[in-house]
Backbone of each chain as ProteinMPNN parsed JSONL, in Angstrom:
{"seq_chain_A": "XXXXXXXXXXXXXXXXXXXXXXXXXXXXXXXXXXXXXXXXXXXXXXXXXXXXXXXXXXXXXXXXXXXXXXXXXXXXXXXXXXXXXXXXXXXXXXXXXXX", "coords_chain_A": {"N_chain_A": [[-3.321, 3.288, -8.828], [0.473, 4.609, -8.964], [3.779, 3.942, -10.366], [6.412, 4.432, -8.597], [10.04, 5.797, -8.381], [11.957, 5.375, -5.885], [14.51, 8.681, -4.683], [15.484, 9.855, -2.875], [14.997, 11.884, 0.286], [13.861, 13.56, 2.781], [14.362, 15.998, 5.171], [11.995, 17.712, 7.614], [11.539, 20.154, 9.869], [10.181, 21.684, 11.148], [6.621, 21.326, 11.174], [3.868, 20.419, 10.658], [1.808, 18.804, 12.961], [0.882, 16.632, 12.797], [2.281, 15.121, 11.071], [4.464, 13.993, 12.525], [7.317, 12.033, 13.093], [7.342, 10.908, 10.812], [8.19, 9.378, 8.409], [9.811, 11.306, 5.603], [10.017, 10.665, 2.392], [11.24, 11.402, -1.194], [10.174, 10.835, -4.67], [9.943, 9.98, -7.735], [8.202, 9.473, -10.545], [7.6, 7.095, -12.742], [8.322, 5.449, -15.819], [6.481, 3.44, -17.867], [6.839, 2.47, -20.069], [9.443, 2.26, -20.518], [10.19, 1.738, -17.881], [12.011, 4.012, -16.527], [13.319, 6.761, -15.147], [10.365, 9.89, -15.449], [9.434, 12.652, -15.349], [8.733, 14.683, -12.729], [10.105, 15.35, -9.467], [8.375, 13.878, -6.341], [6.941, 14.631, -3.193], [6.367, 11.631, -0.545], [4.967, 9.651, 2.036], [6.6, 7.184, 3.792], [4.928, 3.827, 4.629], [5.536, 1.707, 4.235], [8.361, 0.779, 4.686], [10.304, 1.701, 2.572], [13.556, 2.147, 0.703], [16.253, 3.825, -0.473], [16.246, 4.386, -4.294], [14.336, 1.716, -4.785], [11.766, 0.606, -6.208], [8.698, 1.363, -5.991], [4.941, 1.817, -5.107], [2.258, 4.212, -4.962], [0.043, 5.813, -3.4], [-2.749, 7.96, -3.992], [-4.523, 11.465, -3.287], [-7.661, 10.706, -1.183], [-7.229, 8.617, -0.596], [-4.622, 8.531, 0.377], [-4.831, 8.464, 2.579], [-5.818, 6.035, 3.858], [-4.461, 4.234, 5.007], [-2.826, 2.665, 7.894], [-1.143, 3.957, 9.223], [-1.381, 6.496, 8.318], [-3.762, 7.438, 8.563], [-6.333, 10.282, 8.496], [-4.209, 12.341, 8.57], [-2.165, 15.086, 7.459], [-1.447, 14.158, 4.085], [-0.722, 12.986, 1.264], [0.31, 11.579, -0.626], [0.774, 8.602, -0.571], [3.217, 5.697, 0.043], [2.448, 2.588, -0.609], [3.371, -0.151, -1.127], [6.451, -2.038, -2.251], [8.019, -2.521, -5.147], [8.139, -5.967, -6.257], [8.148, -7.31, -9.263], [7.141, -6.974, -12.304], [5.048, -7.683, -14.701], [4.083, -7.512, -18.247], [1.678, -7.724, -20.772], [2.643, -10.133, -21.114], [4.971, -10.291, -20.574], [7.917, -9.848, -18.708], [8.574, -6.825, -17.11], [9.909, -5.781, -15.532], [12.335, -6.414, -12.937], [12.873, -6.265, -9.456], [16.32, -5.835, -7.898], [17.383, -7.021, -10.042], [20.078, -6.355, -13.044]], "CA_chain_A": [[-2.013, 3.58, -8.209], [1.175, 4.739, -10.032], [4.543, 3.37, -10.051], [7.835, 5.564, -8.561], [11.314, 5.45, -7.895], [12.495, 6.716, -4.375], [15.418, 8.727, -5.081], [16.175, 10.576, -1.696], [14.593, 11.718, 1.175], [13.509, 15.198, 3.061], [13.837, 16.485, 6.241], [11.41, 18.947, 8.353], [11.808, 20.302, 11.399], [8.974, 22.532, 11.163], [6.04, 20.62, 9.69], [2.404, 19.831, 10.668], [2.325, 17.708, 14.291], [0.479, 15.236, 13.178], [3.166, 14.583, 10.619], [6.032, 13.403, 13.464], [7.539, 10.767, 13.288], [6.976, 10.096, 9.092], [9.783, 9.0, 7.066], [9.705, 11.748, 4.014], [11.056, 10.303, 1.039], [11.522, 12.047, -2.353], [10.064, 9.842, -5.024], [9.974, 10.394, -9.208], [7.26, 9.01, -11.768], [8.36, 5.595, -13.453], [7.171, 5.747, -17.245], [5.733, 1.786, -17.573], [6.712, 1.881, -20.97], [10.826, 2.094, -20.327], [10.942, 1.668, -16.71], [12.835, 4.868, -16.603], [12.267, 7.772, -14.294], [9.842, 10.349, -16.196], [8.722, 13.658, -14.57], [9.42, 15.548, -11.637], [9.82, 14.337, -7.836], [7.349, 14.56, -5.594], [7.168, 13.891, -1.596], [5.718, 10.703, -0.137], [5.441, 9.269, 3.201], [6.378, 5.886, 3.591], [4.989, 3.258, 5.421], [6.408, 0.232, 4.465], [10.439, 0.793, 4.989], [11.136, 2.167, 0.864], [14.569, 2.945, 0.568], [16.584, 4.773, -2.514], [16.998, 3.065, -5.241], [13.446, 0.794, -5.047], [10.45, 0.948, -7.441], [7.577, 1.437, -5.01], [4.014, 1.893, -5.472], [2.192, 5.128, -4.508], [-1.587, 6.006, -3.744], [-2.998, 9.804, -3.632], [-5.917, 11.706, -3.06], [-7.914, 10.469, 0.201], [-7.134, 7.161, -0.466], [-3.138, 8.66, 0.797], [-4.832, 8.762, 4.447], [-6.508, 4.725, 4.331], [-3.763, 3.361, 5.56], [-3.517, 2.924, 8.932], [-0.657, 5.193, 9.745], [-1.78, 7.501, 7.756], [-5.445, 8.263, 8.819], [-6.113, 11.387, 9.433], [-3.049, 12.815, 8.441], [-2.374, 15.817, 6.023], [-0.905, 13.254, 3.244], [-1.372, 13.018, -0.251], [0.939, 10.506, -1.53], [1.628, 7.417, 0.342], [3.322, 4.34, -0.606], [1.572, 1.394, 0.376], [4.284, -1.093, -1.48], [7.79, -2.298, -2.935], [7.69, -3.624, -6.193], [9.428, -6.923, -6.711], [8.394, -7.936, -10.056], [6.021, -6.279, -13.396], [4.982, -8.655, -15.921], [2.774, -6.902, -19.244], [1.483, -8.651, -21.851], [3.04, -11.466, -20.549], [6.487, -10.185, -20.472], [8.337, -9.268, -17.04], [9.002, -5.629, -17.947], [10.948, -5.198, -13.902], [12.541, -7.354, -11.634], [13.79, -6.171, -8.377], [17.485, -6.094, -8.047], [18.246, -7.003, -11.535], [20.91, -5.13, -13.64]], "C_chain_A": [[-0.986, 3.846, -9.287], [2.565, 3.897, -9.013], [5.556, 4.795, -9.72], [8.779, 5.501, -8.488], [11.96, 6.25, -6.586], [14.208, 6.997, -4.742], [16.061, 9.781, -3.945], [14.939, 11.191, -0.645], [14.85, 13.297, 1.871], [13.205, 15.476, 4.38], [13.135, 17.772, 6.715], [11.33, 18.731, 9.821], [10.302, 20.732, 12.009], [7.695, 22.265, 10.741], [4.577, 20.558, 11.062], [2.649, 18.435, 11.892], [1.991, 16.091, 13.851], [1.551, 14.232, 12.054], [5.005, 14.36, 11.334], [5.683, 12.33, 13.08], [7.672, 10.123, 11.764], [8.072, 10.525, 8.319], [8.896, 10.058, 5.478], [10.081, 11.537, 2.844], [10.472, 11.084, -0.498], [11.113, 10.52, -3.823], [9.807, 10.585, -6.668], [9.325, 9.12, -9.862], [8.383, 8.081, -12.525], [7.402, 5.55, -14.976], [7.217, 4.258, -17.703], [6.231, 1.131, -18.654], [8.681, 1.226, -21.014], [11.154, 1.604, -19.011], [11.989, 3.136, -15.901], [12.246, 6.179, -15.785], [11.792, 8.783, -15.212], [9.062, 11.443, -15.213], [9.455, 14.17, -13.312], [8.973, 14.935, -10.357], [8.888, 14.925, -7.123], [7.9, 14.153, -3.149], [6.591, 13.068, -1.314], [6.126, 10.677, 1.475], [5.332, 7.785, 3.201], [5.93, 5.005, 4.892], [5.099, 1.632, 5.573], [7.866, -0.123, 4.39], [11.022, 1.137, 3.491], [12.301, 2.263, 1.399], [14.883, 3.279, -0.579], [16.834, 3.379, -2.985], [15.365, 2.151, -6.041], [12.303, 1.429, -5.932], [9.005, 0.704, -5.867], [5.946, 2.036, -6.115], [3.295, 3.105, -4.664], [0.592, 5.589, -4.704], [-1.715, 7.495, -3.608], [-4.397, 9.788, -3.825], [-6.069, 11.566, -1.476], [-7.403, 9.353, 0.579], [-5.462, 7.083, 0.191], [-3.498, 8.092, 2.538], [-5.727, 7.21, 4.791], [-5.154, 3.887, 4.991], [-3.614, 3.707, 7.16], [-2.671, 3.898, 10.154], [-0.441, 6.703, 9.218], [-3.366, 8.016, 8.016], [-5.283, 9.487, 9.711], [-5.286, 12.285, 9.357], [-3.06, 13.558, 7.165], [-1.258, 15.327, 5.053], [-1.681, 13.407, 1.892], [-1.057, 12.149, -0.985], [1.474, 9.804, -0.597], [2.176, 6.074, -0.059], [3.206, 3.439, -0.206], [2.577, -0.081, -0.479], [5.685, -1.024, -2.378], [7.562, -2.988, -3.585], [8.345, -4.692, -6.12], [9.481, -7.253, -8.219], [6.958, -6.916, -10.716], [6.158, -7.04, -14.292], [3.58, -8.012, -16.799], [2.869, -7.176, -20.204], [2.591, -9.683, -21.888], [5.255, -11.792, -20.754], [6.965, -9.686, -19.233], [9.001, -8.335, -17.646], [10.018, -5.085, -16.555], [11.043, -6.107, -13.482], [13.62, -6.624, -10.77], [15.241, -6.754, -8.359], [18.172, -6.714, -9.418], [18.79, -6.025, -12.318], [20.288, -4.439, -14.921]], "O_chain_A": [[-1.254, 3.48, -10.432], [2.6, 3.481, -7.855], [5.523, 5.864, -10.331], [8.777, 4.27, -8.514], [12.318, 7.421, -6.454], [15.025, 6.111, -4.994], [17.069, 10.438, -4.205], [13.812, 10.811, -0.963], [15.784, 14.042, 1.575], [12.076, 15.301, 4.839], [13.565, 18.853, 6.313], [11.164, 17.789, 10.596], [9.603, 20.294, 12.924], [7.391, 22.979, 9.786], [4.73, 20.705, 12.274], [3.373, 17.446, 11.772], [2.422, 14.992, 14.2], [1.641, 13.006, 12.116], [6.139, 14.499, 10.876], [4.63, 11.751, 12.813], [8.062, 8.969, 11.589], [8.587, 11.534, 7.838], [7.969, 9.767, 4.722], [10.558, 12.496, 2.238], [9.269, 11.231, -0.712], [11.727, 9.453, -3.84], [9.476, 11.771, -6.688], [9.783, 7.982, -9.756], [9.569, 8.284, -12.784], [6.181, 5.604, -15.123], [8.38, 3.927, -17.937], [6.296, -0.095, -18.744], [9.067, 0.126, -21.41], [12.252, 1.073, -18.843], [12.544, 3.037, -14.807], [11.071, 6.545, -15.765], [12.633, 8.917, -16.101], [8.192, 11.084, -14.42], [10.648, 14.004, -13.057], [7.959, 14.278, -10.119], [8.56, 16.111, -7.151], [8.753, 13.689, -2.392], [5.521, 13.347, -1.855], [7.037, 11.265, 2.059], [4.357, 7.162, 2.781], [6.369, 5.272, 6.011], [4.895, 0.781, 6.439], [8.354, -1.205, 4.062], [12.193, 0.836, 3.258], [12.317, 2.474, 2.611], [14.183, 3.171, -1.586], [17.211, 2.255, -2.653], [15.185, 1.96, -7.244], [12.126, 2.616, -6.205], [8.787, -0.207, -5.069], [5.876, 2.448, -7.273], [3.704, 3.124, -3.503], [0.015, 5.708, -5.784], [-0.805, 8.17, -3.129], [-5.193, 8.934, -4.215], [-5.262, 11.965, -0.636], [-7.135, 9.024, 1.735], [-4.97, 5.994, 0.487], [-2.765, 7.556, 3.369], [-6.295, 7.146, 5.881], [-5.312, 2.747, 5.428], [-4.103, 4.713, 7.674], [-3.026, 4.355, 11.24], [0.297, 7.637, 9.535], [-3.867, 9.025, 7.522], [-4.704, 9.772, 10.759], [-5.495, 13.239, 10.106], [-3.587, 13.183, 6.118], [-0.183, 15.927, 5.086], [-2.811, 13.799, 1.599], [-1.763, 11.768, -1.919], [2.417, 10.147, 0.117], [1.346, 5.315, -0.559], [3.903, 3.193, 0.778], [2.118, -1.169, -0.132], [5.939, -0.061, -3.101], [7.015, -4.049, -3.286], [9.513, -4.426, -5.836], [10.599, -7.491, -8.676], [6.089, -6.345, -10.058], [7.264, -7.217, -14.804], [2.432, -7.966, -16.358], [3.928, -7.042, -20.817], [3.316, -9.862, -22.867], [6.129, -12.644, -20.912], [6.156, -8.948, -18.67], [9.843, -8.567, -18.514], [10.752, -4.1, -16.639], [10.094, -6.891, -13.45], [14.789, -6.398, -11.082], [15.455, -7.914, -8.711], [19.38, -6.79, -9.643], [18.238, -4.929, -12.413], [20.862, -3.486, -15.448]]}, "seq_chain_B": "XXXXXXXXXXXXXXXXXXXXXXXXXXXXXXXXXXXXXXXXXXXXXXXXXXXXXXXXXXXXXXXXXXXXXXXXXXXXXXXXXXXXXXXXXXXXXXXXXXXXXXXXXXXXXXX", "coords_chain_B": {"N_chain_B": [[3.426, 14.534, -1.659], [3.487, 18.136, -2.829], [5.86, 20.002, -3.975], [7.293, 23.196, -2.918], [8.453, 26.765, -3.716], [7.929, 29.501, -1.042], [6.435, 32.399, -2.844], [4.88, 35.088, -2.178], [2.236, 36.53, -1.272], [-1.562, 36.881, -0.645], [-3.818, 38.509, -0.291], [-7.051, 39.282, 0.902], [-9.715, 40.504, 1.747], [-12.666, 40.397, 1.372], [-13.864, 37.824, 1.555], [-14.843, 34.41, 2.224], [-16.539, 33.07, 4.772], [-15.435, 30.805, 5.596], [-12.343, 31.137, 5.499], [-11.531, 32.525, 7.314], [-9.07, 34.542, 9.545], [-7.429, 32.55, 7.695], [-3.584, 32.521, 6.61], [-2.771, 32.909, 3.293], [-0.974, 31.842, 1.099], [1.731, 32.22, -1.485], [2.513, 30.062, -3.503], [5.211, 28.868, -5.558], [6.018, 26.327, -7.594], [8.53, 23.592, -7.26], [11.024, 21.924, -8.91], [12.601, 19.489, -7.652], [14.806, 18.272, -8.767], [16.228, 19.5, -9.987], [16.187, 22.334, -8.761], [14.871, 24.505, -9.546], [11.799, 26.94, -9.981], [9.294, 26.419, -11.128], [7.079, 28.126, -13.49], [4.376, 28.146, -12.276], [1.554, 28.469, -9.804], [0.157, 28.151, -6.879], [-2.26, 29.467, -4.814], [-2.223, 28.868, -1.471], [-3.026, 27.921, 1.879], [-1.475, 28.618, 4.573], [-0.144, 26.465, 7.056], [1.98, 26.177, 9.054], [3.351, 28.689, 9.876], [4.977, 29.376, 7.647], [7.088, 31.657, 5.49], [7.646, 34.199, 2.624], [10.423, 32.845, 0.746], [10.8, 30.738, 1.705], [11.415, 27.022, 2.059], [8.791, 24.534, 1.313], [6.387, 22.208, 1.379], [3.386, 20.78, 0.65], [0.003, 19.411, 1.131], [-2.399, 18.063, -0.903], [-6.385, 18.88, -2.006], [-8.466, 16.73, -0.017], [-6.738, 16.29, 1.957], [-6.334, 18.822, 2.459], [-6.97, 19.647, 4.056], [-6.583, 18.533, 7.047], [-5.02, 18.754, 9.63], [-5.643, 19.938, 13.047], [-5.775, 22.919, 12.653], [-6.139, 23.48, 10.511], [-8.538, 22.095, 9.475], [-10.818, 24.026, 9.251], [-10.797, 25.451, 7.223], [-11.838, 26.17, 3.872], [-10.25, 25.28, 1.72], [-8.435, 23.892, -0.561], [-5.408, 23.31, -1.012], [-2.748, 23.067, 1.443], [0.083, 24.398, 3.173], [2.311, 22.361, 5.179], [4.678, 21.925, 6.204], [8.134, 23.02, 6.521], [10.945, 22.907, 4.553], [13.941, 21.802, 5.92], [16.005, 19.961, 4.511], [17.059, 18.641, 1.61], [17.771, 15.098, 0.157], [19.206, 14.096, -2.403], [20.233, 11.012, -3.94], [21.985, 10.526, -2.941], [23.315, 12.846, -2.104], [23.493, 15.971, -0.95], [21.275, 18.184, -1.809], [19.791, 20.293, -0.904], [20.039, 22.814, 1.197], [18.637, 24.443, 3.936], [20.021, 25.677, 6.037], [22.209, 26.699, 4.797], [21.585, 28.554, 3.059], [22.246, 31.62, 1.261], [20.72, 33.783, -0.281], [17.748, 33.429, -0.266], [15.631, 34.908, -1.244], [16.175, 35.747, -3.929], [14.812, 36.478, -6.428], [14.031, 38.918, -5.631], [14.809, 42.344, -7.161], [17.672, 43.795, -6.045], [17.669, 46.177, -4.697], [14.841, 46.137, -3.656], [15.126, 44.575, -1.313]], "CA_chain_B": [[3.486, 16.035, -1.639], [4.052, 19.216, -3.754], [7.234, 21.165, -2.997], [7.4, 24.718, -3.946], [9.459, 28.095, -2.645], [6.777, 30.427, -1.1], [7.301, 33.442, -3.382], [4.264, 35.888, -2.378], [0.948, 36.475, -0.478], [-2.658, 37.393, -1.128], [-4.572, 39.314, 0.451], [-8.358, 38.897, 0.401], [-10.523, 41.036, 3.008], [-14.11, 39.848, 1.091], [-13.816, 36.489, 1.284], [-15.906, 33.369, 2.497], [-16.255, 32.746, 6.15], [-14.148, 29.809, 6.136], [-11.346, 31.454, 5.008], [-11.145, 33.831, 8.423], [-8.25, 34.159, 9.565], [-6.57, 32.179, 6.947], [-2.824, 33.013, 5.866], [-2.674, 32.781, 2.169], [0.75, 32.338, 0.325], [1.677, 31.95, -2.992], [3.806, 29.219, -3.796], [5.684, 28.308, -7.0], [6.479, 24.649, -7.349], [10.205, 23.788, -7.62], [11.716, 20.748, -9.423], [13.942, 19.304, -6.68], [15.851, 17.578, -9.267], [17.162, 20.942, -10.099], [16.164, 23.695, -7.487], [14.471, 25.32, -10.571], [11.26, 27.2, -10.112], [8.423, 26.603, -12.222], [5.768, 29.164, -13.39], [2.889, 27.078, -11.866], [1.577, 28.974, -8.869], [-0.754, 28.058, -6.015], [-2.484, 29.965, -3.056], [-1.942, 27.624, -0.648], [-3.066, 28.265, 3.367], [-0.291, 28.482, 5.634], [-0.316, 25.826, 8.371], [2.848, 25.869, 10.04], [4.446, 29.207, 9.444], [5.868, 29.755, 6.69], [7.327, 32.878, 4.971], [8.335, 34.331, 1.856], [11.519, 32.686, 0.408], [10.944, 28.895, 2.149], [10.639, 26.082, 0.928], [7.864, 23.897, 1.551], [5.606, 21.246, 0.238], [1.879, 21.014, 1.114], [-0.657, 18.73, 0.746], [-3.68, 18.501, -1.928], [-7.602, 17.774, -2.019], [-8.98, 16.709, 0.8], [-5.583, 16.062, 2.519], [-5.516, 19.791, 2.952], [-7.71, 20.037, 5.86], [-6.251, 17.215, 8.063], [-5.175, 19.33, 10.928], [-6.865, 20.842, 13.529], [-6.054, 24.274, 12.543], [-6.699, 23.663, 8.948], [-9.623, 21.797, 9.087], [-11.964, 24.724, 9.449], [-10.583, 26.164, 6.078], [-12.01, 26.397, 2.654], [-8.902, 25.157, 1.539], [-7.183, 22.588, -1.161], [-3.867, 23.268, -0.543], [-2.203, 23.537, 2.636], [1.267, 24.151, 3.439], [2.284, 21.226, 6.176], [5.927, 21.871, 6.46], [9.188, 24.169, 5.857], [12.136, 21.564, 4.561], [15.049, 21.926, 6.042], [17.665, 19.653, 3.958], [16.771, 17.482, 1.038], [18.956, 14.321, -0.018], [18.889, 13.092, -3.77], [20.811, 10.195, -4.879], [23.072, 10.569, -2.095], [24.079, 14.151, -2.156], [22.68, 17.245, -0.494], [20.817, 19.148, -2.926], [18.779, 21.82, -0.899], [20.649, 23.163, 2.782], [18.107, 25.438, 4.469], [21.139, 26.942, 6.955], [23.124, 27.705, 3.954], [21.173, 28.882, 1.537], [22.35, 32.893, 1.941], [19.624, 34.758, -0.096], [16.221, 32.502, -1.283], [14.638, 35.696, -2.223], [17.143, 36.371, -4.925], [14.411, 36.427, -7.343], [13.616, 40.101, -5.37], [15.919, 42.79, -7.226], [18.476, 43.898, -4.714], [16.957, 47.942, -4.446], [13.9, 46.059, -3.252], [14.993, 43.664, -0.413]], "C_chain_B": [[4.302, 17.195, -2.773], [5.38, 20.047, -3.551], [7.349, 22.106, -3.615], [8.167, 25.939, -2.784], [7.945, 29.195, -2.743], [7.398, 31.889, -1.634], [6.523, 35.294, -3.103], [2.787, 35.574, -1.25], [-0.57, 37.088, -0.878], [-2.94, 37.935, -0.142], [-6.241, 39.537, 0.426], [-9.319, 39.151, 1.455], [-11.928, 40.574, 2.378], [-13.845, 38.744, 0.692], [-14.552, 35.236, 2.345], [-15.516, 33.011, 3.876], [-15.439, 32.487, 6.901], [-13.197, 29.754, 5.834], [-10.907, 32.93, 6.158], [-10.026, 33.586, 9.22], [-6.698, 32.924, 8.731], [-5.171, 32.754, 6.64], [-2.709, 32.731, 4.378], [-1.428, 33.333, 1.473], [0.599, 31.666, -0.918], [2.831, 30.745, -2.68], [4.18, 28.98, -4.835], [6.058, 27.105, -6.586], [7.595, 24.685, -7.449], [10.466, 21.927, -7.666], [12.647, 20.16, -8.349], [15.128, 18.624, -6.958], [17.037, 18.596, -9.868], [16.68, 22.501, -9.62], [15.157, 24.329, -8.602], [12.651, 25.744, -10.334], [10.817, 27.078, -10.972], [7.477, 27.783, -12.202], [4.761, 28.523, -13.468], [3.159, 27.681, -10.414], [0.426, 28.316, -8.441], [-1.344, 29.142, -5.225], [-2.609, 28.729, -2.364], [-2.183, 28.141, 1.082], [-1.99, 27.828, 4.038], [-0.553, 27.35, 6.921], [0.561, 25.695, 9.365], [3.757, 27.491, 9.984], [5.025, 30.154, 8.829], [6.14, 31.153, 6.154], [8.26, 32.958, 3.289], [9.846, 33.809, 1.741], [11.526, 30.996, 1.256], [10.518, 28.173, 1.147], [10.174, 24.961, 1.169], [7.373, 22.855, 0.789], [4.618, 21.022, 1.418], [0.948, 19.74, 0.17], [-2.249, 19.181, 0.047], [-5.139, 18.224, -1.636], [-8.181, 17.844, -0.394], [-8.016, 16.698, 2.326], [-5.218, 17.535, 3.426], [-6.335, 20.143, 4.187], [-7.857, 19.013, 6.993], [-5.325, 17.27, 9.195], [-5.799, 20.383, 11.787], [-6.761, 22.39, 13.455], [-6.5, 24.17, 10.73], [-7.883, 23.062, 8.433], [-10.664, 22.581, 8.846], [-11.41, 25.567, 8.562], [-10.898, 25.921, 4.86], [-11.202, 25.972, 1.718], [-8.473, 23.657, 0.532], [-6.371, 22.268, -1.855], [-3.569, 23.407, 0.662], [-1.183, 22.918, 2.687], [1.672, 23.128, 5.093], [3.944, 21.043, 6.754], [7.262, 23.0, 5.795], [10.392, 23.242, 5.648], [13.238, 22.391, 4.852], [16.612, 21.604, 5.435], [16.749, 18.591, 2.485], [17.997, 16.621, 0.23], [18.877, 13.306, -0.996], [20.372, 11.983, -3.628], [22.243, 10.473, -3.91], [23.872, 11.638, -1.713], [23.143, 15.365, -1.358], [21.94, 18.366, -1.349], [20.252, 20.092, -2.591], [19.415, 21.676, 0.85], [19.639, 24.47, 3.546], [18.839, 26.617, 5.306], [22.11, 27.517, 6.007], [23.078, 28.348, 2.716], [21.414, 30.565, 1.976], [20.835, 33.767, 1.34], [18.675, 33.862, -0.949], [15.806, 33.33, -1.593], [15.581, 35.997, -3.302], [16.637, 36.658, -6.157], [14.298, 38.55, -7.078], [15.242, 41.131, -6.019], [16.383, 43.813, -5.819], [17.859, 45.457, -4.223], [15.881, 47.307, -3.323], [13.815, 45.473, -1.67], [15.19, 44.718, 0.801]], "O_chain_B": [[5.39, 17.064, -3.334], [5.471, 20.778, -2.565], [7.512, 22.071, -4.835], [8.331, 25.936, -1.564], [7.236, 29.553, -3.683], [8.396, 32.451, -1.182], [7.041, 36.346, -3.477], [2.52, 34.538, -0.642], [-0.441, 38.032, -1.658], [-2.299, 37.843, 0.905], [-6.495, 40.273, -0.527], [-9.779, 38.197, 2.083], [-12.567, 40.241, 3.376], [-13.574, 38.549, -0.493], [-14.665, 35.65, 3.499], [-14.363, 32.69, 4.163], [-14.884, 32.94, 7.902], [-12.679, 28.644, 5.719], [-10.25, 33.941, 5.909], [-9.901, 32.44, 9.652], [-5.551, 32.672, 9.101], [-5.407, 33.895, 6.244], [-2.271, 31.585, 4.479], [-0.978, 34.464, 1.288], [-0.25, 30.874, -1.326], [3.715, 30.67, -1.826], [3.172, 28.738, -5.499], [6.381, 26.817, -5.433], [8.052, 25.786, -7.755], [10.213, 21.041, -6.85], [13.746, 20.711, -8.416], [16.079, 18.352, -6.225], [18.24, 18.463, -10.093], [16.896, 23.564, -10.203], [14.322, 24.866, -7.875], [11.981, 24.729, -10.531], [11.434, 27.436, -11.975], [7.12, 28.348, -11.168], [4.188, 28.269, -14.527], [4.234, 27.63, -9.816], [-0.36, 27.877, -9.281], [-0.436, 29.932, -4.964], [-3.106, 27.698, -2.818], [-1.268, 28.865, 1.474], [-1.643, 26.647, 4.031], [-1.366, 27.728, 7.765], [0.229, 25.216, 10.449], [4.976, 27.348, 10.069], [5.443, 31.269, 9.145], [5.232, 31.933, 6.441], [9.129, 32.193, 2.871], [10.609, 34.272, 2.589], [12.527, 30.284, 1.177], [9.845, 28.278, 0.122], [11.036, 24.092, 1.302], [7.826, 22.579, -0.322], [4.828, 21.046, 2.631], [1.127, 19.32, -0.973], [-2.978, 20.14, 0.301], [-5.272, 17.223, -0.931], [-8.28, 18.882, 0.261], [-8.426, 16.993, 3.448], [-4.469, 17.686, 4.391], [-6.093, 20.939, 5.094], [-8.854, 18.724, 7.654], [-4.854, 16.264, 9.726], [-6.334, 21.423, 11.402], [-7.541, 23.094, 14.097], [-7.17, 24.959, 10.064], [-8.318, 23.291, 7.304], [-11.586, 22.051, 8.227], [-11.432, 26.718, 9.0], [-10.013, 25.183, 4.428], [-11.53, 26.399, 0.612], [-8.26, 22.552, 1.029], [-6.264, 21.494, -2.806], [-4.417, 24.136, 1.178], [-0.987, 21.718, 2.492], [1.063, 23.492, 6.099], [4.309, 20.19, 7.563], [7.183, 23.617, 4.733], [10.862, 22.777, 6.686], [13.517, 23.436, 4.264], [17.691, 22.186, 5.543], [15.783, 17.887, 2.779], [18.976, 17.192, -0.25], [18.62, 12.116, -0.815], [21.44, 12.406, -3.187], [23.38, 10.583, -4.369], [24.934, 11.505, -1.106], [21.916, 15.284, -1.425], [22.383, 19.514, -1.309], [19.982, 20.949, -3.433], [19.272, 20.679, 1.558], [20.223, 25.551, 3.616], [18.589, 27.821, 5.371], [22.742, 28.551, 6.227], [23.861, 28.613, 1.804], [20.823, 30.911, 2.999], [20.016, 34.275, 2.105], [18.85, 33.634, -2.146], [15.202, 33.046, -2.627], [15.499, 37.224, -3.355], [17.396, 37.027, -7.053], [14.436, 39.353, -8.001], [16.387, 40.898, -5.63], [15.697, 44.344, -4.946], [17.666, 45.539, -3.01], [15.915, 47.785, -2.189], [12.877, 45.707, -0.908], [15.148, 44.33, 1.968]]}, "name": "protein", "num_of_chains": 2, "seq": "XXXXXXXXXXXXXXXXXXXXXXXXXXXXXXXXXXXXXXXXXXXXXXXXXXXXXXXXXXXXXXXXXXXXXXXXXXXXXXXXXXXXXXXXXXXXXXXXXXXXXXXXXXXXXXXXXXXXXXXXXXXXXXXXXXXXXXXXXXXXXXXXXXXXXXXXXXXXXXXXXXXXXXXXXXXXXXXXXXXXXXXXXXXXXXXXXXXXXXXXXXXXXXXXXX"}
């Protein structure tokens, strides 16, 4: 899995049926070593309530469509969690809501 | 998902079964952190649509044949949507009703 930052959010009117109803959010590559966003945004669909701002976690491939409102569904990147906390080599390199 | 402005189309009368009836568009990717076209192109099968000068994002892999008109395509890319508005960091960054000309890459003689 990689890490992202949701940084806004995408509406379609026009889109693929079986994608009603799915929160689109706008999400950008987190580089592990700064924390810092790194790369270009992509689209996700979320299905555990992301909003802007949070460090989320993001699967792709087939493994986008194991979840269980995602089966089946033409998905590619889904985020299956909200970070709260990253600790590497035994340092906490993120904590949710801290400045 | 990928997001790109469809900029072009193929055309491909000898081609593999499961590619009958297919639409085939080109897409360029586009940065949405700054509208900016990249030169990184796809063919990408049409699933909902789409036309020169939208702007879309489509799914990859196996993802791309995960509706029932696109399952029976050869296919991994497929376009899955035409965005209408997108909303960075609290601001409006892409207006589909007021964008006046998306082909603007086409010089003006041509359009």
């Amino acid at each position: 899995m990689q890490l992202a930052k949701i940084i806004g959010s995408v509406v379609s009117t026009r889109k693929c049926d079986r994608l009603e109803g799915m929160k689109l959010l706008v999400a950008i590559p987190i580089d592990m070593d700064t924390f810092e966003e790194k790369g270009s945004p992509f689209v996700t669909v979320d299905t555990v309530g992301a909003g802007e701002g949070e460090i989320v976690m993001w699967c792709g491939g087939s493994s986008s469509r194991a979840t269980e409102m995602t089966t089946n569904k033409p998905v590619d990147a889904t985020i299956i969690g909200i970070v709260d906390n990253v600790d590497i080599l035994g340092k906490r390199v993120f904590t949710k809501g801290a400045l | 998902m990928i997001v790109g402005r469809v900029t072009g189309n193929v055309v491909s009368s000898n081609k593999s079964e499961k590619l009958r009836n297919a639409k085939l568009l080109i897409v360029q990717t586009v940065d949405l952190s700054t509208m900016e076209m990249k030169e990184d192109y796809q063919v990408m099968v049409d699933d909902v649509g789409a036309g020169v000068g939208d702007l879309v994002f489509g799914a990859y892999g196996s993802s791309s044949r995960q509706s029932d008109t696109s399952r029976q395509f050869a296919s991994d890319y497929t376009i899955y949507g035409i965005i209408d508005s997108v909303d960075l960091r609290g601001r409006r960054t892409y207006d589909k009703a007021e964008e006046e000309n998306p082909c603007n890459w086409q010089k003006s003689s041509e359009v």
